[in-house]
C-alpha positions as CSV (number, residue, x, y, z in Angstrom):
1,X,36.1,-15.4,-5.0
2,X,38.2,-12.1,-5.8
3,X,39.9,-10.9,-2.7
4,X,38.6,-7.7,-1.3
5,X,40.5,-4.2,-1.4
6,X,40.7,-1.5,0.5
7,X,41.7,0.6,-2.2
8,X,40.9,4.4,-3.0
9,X,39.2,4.2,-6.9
10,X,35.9,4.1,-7.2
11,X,34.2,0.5,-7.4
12,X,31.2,-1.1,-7.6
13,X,29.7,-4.7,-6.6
14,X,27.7,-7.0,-8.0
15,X,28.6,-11.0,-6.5
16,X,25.0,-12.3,-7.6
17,X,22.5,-11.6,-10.3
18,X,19.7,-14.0,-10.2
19,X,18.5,-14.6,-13.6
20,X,15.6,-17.3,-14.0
21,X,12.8,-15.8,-12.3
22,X,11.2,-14.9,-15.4
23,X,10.4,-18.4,-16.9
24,X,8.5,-20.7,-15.4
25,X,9.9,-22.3,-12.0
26,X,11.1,-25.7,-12.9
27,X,11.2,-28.3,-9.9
28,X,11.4,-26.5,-6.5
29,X,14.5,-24.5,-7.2
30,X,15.7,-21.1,-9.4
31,X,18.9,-20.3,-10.8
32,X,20.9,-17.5,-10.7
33,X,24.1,-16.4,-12.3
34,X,27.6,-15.6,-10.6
35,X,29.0,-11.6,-11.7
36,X,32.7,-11.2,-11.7
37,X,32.8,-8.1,-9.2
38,X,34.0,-6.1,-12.2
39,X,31.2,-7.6,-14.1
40,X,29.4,-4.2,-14.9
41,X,31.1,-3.6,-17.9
42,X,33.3,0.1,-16.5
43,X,36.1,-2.8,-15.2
44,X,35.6,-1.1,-11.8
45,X,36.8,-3.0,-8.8
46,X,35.7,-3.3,-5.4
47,X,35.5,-0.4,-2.9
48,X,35.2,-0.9,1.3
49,X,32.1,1.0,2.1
50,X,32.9,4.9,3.1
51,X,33.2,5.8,6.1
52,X,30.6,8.2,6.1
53,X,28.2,8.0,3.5
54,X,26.2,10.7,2.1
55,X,22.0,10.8,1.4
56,X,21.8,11.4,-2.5
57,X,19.4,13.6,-3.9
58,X,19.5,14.3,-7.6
59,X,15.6,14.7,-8.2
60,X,13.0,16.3,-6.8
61,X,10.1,15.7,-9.1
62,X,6.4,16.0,-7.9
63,X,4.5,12.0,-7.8
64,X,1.9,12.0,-10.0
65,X,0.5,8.8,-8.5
66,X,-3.0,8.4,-6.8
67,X,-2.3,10.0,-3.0
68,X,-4.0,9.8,0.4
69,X,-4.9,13.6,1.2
70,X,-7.5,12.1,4.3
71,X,-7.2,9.1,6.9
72,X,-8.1,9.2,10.5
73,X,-8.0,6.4,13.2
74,X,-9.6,8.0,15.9
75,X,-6.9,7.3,17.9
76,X,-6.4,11.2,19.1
77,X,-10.3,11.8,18.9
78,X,-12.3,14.0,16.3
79,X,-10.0,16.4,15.7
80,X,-10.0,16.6,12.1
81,X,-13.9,16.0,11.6
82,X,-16.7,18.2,12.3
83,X,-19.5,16.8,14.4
84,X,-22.7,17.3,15.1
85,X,-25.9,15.2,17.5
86,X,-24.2,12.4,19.6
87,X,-20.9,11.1,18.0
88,X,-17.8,10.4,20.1
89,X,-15.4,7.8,19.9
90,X,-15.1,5.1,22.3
91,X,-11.9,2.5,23.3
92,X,-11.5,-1.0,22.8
93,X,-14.7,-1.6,19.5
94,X,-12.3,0.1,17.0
95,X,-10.5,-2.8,14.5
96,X,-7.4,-4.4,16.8
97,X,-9.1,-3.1,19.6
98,X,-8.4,0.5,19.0
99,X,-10.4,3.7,19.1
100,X,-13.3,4.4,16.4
101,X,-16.1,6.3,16.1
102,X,-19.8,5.7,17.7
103,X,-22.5,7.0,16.1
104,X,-26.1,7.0,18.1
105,X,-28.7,7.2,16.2
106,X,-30.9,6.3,19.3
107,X,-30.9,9.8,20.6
108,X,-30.6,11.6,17.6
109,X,-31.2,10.9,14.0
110,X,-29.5,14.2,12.3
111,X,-26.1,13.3,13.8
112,X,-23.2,13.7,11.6
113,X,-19.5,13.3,10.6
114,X,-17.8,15.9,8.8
115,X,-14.8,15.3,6.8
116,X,-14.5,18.9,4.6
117,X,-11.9,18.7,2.2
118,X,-11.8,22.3,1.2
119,X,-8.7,23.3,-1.6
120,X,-7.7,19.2,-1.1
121,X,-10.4,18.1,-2.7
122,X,-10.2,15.9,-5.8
123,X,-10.7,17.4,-8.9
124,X,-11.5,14.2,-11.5
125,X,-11.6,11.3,-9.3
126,X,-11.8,10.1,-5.8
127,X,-11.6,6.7,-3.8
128,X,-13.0,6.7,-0.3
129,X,-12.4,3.7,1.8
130,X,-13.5,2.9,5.8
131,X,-15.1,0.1,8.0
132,X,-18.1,0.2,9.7
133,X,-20.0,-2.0,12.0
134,X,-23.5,-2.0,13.1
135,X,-24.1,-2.8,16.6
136,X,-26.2,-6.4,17.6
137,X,-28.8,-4.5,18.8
138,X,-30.0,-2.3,16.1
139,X,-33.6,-2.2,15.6
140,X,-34.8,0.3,12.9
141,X,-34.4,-2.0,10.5
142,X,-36.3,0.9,8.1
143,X,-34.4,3.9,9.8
144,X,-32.4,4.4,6.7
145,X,-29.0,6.2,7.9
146,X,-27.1,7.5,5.5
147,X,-23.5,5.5,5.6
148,X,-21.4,8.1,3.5
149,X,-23.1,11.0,1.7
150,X,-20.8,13.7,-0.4
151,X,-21.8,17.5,-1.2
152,X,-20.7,20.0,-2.9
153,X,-20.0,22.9,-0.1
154,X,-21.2,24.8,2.6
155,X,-24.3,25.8,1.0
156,X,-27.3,23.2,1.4
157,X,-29.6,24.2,-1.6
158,X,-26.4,24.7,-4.3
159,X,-24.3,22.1,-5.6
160,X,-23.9,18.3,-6.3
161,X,-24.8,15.7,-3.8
162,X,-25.2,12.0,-3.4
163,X,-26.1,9.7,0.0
164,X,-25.7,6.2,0.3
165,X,-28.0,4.5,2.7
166,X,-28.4,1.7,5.0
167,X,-32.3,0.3,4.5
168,X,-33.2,-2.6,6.0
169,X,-30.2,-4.6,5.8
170,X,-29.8,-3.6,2.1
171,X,-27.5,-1.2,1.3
172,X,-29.4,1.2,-1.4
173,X,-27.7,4.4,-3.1
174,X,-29.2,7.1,-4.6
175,X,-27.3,10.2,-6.3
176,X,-29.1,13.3,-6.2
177,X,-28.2,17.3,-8.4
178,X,-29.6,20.0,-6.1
179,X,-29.9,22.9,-8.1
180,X,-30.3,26.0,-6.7
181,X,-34.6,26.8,-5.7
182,X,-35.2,23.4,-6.9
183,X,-34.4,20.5,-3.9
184,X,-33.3,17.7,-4.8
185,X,-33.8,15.9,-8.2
186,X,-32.5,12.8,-8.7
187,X,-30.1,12.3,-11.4
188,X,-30.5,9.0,-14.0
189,X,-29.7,6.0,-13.5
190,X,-28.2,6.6,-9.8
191,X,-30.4,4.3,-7.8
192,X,-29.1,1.2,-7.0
193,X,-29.4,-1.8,-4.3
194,X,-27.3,-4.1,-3.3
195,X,-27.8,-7.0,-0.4
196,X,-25.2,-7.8,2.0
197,X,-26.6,-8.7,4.9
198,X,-24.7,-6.7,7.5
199,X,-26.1,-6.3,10.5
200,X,-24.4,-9.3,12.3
201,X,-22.2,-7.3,14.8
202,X,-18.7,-7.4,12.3
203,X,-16.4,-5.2,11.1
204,X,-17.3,-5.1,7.0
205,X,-14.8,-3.1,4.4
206,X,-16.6,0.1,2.5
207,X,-14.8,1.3,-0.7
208,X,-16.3,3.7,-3.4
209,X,-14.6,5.2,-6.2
210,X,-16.0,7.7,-8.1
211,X,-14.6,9.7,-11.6
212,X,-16.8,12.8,-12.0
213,X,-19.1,12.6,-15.5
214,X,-18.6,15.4,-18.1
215,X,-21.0,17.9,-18.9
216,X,-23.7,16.9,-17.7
217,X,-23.4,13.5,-19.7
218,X,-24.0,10.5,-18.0
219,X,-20.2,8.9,-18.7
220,X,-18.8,8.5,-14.6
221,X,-17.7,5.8,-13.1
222,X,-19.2,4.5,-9.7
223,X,-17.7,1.5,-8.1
224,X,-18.9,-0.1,-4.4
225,X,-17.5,-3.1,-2.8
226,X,-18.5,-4.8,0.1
227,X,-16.0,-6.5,2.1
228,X,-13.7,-6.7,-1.6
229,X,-16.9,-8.0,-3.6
230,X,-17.8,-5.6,-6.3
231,X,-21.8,-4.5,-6.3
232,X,-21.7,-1.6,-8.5
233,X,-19.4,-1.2,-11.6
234,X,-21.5,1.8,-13.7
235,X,-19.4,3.4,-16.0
236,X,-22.7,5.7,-16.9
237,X,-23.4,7.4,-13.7
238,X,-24.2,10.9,-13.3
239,X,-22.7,12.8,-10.6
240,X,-23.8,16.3,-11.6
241,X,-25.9,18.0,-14.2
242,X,-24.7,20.4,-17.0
243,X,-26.0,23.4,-14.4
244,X,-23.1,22.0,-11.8
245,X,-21.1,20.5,-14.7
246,X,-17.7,22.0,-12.5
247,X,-18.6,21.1,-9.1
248,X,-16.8,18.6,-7.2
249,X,-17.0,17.1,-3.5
250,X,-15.6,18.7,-1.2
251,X,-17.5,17.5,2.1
252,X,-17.7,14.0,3.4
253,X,-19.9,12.7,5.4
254,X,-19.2,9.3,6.9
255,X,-21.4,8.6,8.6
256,X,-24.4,10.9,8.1
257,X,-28.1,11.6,9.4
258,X,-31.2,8.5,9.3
259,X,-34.5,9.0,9.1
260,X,-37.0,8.4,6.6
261,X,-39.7,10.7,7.6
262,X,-41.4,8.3,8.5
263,X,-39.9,5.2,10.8
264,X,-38.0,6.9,14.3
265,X,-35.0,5.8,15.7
266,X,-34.9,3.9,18.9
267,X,-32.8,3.3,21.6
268,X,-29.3,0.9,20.7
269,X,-29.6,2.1,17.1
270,X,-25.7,2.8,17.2
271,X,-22.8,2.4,14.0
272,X,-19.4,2.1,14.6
273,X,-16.8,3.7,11.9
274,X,-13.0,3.3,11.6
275,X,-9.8,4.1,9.7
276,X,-11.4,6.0,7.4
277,X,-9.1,6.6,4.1
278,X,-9.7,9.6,1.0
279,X,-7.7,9.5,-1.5
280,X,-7.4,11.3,-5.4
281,X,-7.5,8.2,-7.7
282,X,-7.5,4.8,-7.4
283,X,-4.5,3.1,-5.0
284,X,-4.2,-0.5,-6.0
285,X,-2.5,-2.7,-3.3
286,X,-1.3,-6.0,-5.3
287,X,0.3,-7.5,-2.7
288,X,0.2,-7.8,1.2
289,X,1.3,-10.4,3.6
290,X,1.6,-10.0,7.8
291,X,1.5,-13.4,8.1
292,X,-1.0,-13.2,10.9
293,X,-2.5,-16.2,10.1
294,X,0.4,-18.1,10.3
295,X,0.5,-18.6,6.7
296,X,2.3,-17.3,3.5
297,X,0.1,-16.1,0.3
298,X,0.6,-19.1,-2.7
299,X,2.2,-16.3,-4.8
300,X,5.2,-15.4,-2.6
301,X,8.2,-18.3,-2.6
302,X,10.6,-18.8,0.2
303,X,14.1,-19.8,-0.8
304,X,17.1,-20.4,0.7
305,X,20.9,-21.9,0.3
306,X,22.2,-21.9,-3.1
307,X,22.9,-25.6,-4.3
308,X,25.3,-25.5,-6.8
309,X,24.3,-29.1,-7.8
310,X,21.1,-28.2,-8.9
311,X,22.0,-25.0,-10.2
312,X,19.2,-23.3,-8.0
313,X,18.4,-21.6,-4.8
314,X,16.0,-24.3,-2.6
315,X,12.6,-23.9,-1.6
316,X,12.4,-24.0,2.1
317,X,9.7,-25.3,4.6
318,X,9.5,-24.9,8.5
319,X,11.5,-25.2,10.5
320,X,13.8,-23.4,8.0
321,X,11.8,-20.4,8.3
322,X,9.3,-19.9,10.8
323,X,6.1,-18.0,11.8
324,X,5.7,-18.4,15.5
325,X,7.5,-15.3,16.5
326,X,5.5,-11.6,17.5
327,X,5.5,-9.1,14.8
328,X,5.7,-5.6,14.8
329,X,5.0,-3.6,17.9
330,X,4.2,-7.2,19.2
331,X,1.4,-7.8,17.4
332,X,0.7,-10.6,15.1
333,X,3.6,-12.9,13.8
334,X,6.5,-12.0,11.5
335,X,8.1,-14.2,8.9
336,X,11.3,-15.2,10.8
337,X,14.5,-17.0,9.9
338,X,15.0,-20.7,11.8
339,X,17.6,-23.2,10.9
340,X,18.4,-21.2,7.9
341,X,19.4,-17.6,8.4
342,X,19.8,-16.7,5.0
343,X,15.7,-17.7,4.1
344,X,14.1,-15.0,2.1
345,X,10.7,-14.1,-0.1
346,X,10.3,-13.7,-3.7
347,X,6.7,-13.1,-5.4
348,X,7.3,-14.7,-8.4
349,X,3.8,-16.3,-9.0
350,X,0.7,-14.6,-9.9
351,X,2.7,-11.6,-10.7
352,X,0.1,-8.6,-12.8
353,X,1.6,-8.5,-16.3
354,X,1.6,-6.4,-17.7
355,X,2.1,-4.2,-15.1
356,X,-0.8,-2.4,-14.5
357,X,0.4,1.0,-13.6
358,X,3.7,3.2,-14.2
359,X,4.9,3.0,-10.9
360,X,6.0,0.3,-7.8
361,X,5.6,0.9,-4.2
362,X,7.5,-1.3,-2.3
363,X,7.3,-1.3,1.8
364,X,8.6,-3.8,4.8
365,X,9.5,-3.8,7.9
366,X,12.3,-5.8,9.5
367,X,14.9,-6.6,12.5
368,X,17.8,-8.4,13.0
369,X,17.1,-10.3,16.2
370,X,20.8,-11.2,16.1
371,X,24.0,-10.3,14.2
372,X,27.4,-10.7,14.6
373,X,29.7,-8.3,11.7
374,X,32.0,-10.5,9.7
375,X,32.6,-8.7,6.5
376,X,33.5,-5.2,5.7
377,X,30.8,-5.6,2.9
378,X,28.1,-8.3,4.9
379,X,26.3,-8.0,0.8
380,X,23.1,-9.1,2.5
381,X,20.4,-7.8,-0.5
382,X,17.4,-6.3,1.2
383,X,15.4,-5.5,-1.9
384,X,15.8,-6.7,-5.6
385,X,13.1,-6.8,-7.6
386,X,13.9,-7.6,-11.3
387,X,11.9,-6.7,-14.7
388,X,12.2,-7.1,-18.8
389,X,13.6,-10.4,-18.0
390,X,16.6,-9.5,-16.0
391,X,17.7,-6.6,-18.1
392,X,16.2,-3.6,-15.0
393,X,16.5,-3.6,-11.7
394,X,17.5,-1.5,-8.3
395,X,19.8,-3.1,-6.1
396,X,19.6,-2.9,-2.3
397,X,22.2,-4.3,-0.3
398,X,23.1,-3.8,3.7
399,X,27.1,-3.1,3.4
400,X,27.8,-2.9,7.1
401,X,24.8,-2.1,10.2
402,X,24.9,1.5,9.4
403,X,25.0,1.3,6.0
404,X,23.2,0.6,2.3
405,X,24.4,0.1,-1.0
406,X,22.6,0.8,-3.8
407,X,23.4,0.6,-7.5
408,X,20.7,0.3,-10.8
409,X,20.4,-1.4,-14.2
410,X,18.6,-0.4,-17.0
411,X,17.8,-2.6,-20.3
412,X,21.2,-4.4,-20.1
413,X,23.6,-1.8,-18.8
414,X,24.3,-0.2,-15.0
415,X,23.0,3.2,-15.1
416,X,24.0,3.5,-11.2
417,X,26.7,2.2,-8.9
418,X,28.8,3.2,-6.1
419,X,26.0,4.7,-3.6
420,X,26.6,4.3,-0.4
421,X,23.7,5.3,1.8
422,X,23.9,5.9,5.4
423,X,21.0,3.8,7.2
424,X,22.0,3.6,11.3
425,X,21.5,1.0,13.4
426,X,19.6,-1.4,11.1
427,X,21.4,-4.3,13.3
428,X,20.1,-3.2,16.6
429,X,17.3,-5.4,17.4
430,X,14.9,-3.0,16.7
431,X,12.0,-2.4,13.9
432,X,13.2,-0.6,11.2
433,X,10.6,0.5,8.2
434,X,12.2,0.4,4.0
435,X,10.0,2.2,1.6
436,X,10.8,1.6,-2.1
437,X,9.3,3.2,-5.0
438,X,9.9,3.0,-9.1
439,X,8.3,5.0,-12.0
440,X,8.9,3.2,-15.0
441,X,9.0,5.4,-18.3
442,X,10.7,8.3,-16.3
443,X,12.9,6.1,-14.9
444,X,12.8,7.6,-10.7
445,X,14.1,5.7,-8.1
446,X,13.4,6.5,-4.4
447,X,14.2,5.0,-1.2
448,X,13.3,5.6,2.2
449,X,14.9,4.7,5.7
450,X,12.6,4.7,8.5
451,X,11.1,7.8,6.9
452,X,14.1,9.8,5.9
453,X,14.4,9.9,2.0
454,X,18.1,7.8,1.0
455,X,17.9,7.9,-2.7
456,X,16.2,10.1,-5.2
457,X,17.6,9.2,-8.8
458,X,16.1,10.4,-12.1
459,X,17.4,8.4,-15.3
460,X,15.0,9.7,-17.8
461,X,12.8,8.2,-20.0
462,X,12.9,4.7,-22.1
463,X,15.3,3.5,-19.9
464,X,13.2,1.5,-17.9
465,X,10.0,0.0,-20.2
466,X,9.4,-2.7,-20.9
467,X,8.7,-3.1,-17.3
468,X,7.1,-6.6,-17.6
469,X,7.9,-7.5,-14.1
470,X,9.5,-10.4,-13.0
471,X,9.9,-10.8,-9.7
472,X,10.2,-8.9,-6.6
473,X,12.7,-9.9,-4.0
474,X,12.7,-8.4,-0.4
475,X,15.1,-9.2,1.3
476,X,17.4,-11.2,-1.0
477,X,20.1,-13.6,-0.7
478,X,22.8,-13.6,1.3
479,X,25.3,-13.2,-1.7
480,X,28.8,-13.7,-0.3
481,X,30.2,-16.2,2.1
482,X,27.7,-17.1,5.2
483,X,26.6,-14.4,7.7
484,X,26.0,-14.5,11.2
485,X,22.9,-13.2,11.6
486,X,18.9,-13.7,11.8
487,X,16.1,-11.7,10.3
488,X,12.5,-11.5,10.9
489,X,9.9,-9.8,8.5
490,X,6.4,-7.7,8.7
491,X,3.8,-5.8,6.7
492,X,5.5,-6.8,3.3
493,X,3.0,-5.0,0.6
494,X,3.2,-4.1,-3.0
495,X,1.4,-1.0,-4.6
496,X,0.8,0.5,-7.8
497,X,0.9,3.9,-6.6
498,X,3.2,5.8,-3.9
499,X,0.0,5.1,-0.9
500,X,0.9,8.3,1.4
């Protein structure tokens, strides 16, 4: 091991770079390869962590990812919605027990939920997703409420619209072009049924994308899934007719009014909506883990010491690592050390290659329950995903409790070292959130400390494609001699877009 320095030059540090994620795990170990600590190439030694690093900010380019410009909980009430007929919210239904929305249909049928978008609306494409129960004792079976229905504007005869209805335990859409003096006329080929049965008293999972068809053509996209099983995949739907060719949604209703003309709504005909989510594309989470069930997803790997006689870092079992303890705001369970301190998680199965966007969203939260200091540079790696082999990748490492180093490699050579980020009281027992994100042909890096932007690097383009990824490890080894210390894990998810 070289000897540390407290010298003045500038310095980098690299101790590990793991190095055999990308073939095929052999046996129940990997291997990864010891780095001189002047092993970047510049011959630049070690430097003690400053004492008082600096946030870097180099670039400030807009995200041109898919981005949530609507979500509401219900937690503070109906604030951000419009309502109309007998909608509230009430405590303890909501998913978790929280707040959500209650909509009685019993004692009035032309009730609704207003979400208006306005300026924010989506110009191209849009992905709306929410949950919504429908209470045990509904019994209109033929009521027909309208679960989510989209218009144009403020002005009821003008514009685009579509409704989605509930029918008799079969969910049935029908997309309609109101043209101005002229009602409603359905467009082709936008009626559709599906049958989940989902009047059971459950929470179920709503999604529906939409991309707007051109000129009057019928070439959009529609896509409905039901509780993550697809039921409608058109790539031929027509959202609006060459007369609205230019209009887009810009008011939401979820939920919106029932009634057939015919069948009336009776007493206990209630729906119950939550966490309702709009966003301007398509977010694709890839990964997600809370380990709420006590249980680890197949794809993610837990590995520990490394054995130099095998040349590999161990797979460990309980009671190495645990899943017993409370998770986040003391809910759930969090991935937690036991007898080895050091265990951490590496998706390195299953892994979507290639890639199937130009971006990575990474996001955690953790806690040290305990820690004692016993290095200047502890070197305990908190995020290290690695892609094109081992050739890219953005290096996280906790230096000391209040602070982060970060360097970056690029196709072979470092492209960023000596960062020093200043991240307080990660060490304090508390929950602390790490946001990560990458944007591959641009080459961006951005990090984010319990909401406070650390890191915002531009390297420009070709610098990081391929970007075949393979692996992502968060947090990494312990890459120096043993700490004291334990740490516990939540929420660990993967996206292919920045989510907020």
């Amino acid at each position: 091991m070289v000897k540390k320095s407290n010298s003045t030059f500038i310095f980098e540090f690299h101790a590990f770079l793991l190095s055999a994620f990308f073939f095929p795990l052999l046996s129940s170990c990997i291997s990864h390869e010891k780095i001189s600590i002047a092993g970047n190439g510049n011959n630049i030694p070690f430097k003690s962590p400053s004492p008082t690093p600096e946030t870097v900010s180099i670039h400030n380019a807009e995200y041109t990812s898919s981005k949530k410009i609507f979500s509401e909980n219900f937690e503070e009430g109906l604030s951000k919605l419009t309502t109309f007929g007998d909608v509230s919210t009430v405590p303890e239904i909501g998913i978790g027990g929280s707040f959500c929305l209650k909509a009685n249909y019993g004692t009035n049928k032309l009730l609704g939920s207003i979400i208006d978008l306005g300026s924010k609306a989506p110009t191209n494409e849009f992905y709306v997703r929410f949950y919504i129960k429908i209470d045990p004792a509904y019994n209109a079976p033929y009521l027909g409420f309208k679960w989510m229905r989209l218009k144009h504007g403020n002005v009821e005869g003008d514009g685009i619209q579509t409704e989605f209805y509930l029918n008799s335990e079969t969910w049935y859409s029908t997309g309609h072009s109101y043209e101005t003096d002229q009602g409603g006329l359905d467009s082709p080929d936008t009626n559709f049924s599906w049958y989940p049965t989902f009047k059971d008293g459950q929470w179920h999972k709503v999604e529906v994308y939409g991309k707007y068809n051109t000129s009057g053509l019928a070439n959009g996209v529609c896509i409905i899934k039901f509780d993550d099983i697809l039921h409608l995949n058109s790539k031929s739907y027509k959202w609006r007719s060459t007369m609205w060719e230019s209009d887009i949604f810009r008011r939401f209703y979820i939920p919106s009014n029932a009634g057939d003309g015919v069948h009336m709504a009776q007493a206990g005909d209630i729906i119950y909506i939550d966490d309702i989510e709009i966003w301007d594309g398509t977010p694709h989470r890839l990964m997600y883990e809370n380990f709420d069930t006590q249980t680890i997803s197949p794809n993610l790997s837990v590995y520990g010491e490394w054995d130099s006689s095998i040349q590999g870092n161990i797979l460990q079992v309980p009671p190495q690592y645990n899943l017993d303890q409370a998770g986040k705001n003391g809910q759930g369970f969090a991935f937690s050390s036991g007898t080895v301190n050091k265990v951490w998680i590496s998706w390195d199965k299953g892994l979507p290659n290639p890639w199937p966007s130009d971006e990575m969203y990474f996001s955690f939260w953790m806690r040290y329950p305990t820690f004692t200091s016993t290095d200047s540079m502890e070197n305990l790696k908190i995020f290290y995903p690695h892609w094109n082999g081992v050739d890219s990748y953005v290096h996280y490492s906790m230096s000391d409790k209040d602070t982060i180093y970060y360097s970056a490699k690029g196709n072979g050579a470092m492209i960023s070292i000596s960062n020093w980020l200043s991240c307080p009281n990660q060490t304090d027992g508390n929950w602390h959130h790490y946001e990560f994100y990458v944007k591959f042909s641009n080459a961006i890096s951005r990090f984010w400390y319990d909401g406070e932007l650390k890191i915002d690097h531009f390297y420009g383009p070709n610098v990081w494609l391929p970007n075949t990824m393979s692996y992502i490890a968060a947090p990494s080894i312990d890459a120096e001699e043993s700490g004291v210390f334990s740490r516990q894990i939540d929420d660990w998810e993967v996206w292919d877009v920045v989510p907020n």
